[in-house]
C-alpha positions, 0 to 999 in steps of 0.5 A: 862058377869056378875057373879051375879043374883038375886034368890029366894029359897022358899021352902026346896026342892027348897033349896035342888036342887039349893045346889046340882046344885051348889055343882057341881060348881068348882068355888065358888059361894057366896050369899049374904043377906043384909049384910051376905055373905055365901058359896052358897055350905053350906046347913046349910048356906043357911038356916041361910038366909031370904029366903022370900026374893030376894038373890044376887048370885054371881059366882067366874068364867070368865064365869057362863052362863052355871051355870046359865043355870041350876038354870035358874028356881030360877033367878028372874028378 
């Protein structure tokens, strides 16, 4: 299964569900803008993207289908 999907945070309330859905992620899950890659778990880090544009996620685990599942509204094709 692959561990990396394309999302978009366009508002701050949409930022703050996706840090608490991702908070809850034993695992780590980075996202990665050009060439900056934080910790998908650091409100603060979130907010140091470019956030009018798509962001690569990436989930640390065998299997993120479940994780993906609960951010299924943020996952752009």
């Amino acid at each position: 299964m692959k561990n990396k999907v394309t999302i978009m945070l366009p508002g701050f309330s949409d930022v703050q569900e996706f840090n608490a859905e991702v908070s809850m992620c034993k695992y780590d899950v980075d996202l990665i803008s050009g060439r900056y890659v934080v910790d998908a778990k650091s409100i603060m880090g979130i907010y140091s993207l470019d956030l009018k544009k798509p962001i690569e996620l990436e989930a640390h685990t065998d299997d993120p289908s479940e994780f993906f599942a609960k951010i299924n509204r943020f996952i752009v094709e």
